[in-house]
C-alpha positions as CSV (number, residue, x, y, z in Angstrom):
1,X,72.9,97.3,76.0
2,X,72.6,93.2,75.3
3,X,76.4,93.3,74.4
4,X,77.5,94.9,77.1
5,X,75.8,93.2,79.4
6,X,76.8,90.1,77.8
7,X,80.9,91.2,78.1
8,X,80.4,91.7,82.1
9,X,79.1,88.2,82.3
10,X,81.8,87.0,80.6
11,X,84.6,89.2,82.7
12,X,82.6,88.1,86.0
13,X,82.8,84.3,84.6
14,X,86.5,84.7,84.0
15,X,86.7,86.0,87.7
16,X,84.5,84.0,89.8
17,X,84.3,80.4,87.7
18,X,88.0,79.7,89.1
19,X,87.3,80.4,92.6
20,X,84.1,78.3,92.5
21,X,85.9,75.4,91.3
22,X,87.8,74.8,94.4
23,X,91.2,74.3,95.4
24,X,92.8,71.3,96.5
25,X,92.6,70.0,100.0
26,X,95.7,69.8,102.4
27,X,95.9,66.0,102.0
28,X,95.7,66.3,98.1
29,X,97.8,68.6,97.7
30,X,101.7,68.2,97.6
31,X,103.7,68.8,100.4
32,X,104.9,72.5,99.9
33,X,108.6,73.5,101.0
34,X,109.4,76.7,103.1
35,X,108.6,79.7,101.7
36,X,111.7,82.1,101.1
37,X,112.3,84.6,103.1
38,X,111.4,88.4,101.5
39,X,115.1,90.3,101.2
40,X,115.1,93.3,104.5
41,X,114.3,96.5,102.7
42,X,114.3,99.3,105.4
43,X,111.1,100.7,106.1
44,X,110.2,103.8,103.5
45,X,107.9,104.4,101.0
46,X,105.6,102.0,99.4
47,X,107.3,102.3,96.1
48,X,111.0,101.4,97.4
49,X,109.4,97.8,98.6
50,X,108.3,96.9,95.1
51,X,110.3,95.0,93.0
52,X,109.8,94.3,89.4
53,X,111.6,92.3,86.6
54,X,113.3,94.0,83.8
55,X,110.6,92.6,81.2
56,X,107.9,93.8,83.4
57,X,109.2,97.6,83.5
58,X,109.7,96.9,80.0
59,X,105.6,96.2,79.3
60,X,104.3,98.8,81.2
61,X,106.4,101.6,79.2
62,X,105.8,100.0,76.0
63,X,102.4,99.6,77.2
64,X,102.2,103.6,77.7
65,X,104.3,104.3,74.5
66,X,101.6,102.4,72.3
67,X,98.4,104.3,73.9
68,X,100.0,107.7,73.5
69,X,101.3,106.6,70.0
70,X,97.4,105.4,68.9
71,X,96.5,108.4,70.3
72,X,98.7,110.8,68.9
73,X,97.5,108.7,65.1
74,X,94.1,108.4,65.8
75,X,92.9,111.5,67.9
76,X,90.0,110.0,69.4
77,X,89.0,113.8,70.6
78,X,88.3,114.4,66.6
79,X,85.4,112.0,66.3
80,X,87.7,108.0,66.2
81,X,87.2,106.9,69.8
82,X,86.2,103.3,68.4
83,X,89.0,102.9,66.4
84,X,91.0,104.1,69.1
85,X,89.5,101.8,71.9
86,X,90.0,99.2,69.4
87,X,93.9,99.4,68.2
88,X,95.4,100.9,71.7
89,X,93.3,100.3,74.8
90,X,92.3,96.6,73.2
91,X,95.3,95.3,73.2
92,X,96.9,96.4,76.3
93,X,93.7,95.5,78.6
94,X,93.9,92.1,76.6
95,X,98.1,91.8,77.4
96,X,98.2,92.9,81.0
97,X,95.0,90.5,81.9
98,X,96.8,88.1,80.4
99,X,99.7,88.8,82.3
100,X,97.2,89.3,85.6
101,X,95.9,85.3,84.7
102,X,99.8,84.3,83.9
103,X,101.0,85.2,87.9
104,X,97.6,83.9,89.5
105,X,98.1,80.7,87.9
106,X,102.1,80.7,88.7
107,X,100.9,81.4,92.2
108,X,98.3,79.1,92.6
109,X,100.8,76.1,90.9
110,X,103.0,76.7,93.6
C-alpha cells in the first residue's frame, strides 16, 4: 500500500510542481508574434478536425501492436499479469507521458 501511495505522490509531483512554479510575467516574457491562423475545415465530426503528424499515427499503432503482441506472449489471463504490466503497459505509459511532457513544454516555450 506504501508504494503505491508513494507512485501517486510522485505522478501528482510531476503534475502540479510545474504549475506551482509559475510562469513568466507579461513584461518578462518575450514579445510573442501572431498566432497562425487554424486552416478552415468545414464543420463535421470531431474526428475530421484533428490533425496528426505521420510519426504520431505511427506511435499510437505501434503503440497497440506492442500491447497486443506482449499479450498474445505473455497471456496475462494465465496467471503473468506482472510480467505483462511490466514489458507492455510500462513502456507505452512511460513513451506517451513522455511524449504528453514533450508538447507541454513545446507549448509552453512558445
Amino acid at each position: 500500500m506504501q508504494e503505491i501511495l508513494v507512485v501517486a505522490a510522485i505522478a501528482l509531483a510531476v503534475i502540479f510542481i510545474p504549475r506551482l512554479m509559475g510562469r513568466k510575467t507579461d513584461a518578462e516574457s518575450k514579445p510573442q508574434s501572431r498566432p497562425q491562423p487554424r486552416p478552415y475545415i468545414p464543420a463535421g465530426n470531431l474526428l475530421s478536425r484533428i490533425v496528426l503528424p505521420g510519426w504520431m499515427r505511427a506511435a499510437i499503432v505501434l503503440t497497440f501492436l506492442w500491447v497486443a503482441g506482449c499479450a498474445a506472449y505473455f497471456r496475462p489471463w494465465d496467471g503473468n499479469p506482472l510480467w505483462f504490466f511490466c514489458v507492455s503497459l510500462g513502456p507505452a505509459v512511460a513513451f506517451w507521458g513522455g511524449v504528453w511532457a514533450w508538447f507541454g513544454y513545446k507549448k509552453y516555450k512558445q
